[in-house]
N, C-alpha and C positions, 0 to 999 in steps of 0.2 A: 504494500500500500504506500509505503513513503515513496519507493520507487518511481512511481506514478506522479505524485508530489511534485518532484526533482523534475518529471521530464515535462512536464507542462511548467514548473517555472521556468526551466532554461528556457523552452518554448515563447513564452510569453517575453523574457527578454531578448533574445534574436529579432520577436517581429518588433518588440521596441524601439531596437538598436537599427533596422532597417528604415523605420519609417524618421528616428531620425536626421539618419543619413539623407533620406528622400528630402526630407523638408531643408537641409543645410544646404543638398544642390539646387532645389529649387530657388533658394534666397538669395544663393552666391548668381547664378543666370541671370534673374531680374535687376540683380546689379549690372551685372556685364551690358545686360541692355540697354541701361540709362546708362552707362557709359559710356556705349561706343556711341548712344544717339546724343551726348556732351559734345561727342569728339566729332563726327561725322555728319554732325546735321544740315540740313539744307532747311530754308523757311517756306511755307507755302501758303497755300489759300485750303481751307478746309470748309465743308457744311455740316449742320448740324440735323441728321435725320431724323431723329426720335427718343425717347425712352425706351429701353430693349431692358429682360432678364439678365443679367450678366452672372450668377450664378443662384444656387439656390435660395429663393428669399433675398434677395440684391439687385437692383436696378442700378441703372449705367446710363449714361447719353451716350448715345451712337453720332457718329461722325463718321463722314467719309471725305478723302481728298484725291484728288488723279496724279501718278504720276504714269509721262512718258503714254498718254492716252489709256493707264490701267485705272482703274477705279480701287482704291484700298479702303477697308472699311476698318474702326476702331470703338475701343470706350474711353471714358473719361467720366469716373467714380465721386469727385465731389461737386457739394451743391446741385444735386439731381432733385430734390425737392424743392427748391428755387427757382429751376429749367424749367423743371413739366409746369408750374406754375404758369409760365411764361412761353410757351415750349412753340406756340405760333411765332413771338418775337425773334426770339434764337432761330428758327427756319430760315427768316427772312434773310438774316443777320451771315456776311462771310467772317471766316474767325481764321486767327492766324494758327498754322500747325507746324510742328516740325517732324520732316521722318531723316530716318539714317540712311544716309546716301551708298551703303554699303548691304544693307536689309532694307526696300521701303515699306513691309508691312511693320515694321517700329518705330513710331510715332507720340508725338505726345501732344494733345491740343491745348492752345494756348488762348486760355479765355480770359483770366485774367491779367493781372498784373504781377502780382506775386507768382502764378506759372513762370512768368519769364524768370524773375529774380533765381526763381527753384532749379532751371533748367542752366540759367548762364546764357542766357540769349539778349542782347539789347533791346532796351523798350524804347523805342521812336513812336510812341504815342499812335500803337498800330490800334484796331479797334478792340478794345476790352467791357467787362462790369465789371461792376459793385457789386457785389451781394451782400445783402445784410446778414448778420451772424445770428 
């Protein structure tokens, strides 16, 4: 009976030990990809399609920008209750984005003003909001 014990805890710490490996490379990637979109970015013109699911229970503004006649589509996770609010305004509205000139489906749109500061991109008073907190 202890036996049994012993092989289900080692068990249970292996898938431990696996998942979090998993989640360490996941973190260290998401790095890598705001870094190389720091280091490689180009600036574009972006739209703002809608509110989408973007995981379980989580919503997202959906964006899409063209490059090279491709259409690439993305999210962008904060102030999405402030958007849908507004979510006809933002439609109308072009917004600045950046993708990586090296990957274009990695991107990051730039709504605000503090996006830019976050990113390392110069603010020449492209078009931004306010959002209230």
């Amino acid at each position: 009976m202890r036996k049994g014990k012993k092989n289900s805890l080692g068990f249970s710490l292996i898938i431990a030990l696996i998942l979090v490996l998993i989640f360490s490379y996941s973190m260290l990637s998401e790095k890598d990809k705001v870094t190389d979109l720091k280091q490689n970015w180009i600036l574009s013109r972006a739209e703002i399609d809608g509110i989408v699911e973007c995981g379980k229970g989580v919503v997202c503004t959906q964006y899409s920008y063209k490059v090279n006649n491709r259409k690439y589509i993305d999210v962008y996770s904060p102030y999405v209750r402030q958007i849908g609010a507004r979510i006809n305004d933002f439609r109308q509205g072009e917004w600045s984005v950046i993708y990586d000139s090296t990957n274009y489906e990695n991107s990051a749109l730039l709504l605000t003003k503090e996006d830019f500061i976050k990113m390392g991109i110069p603010y020449n008073n492209q078009n931004v909001v306010v959002f209230d907190n």
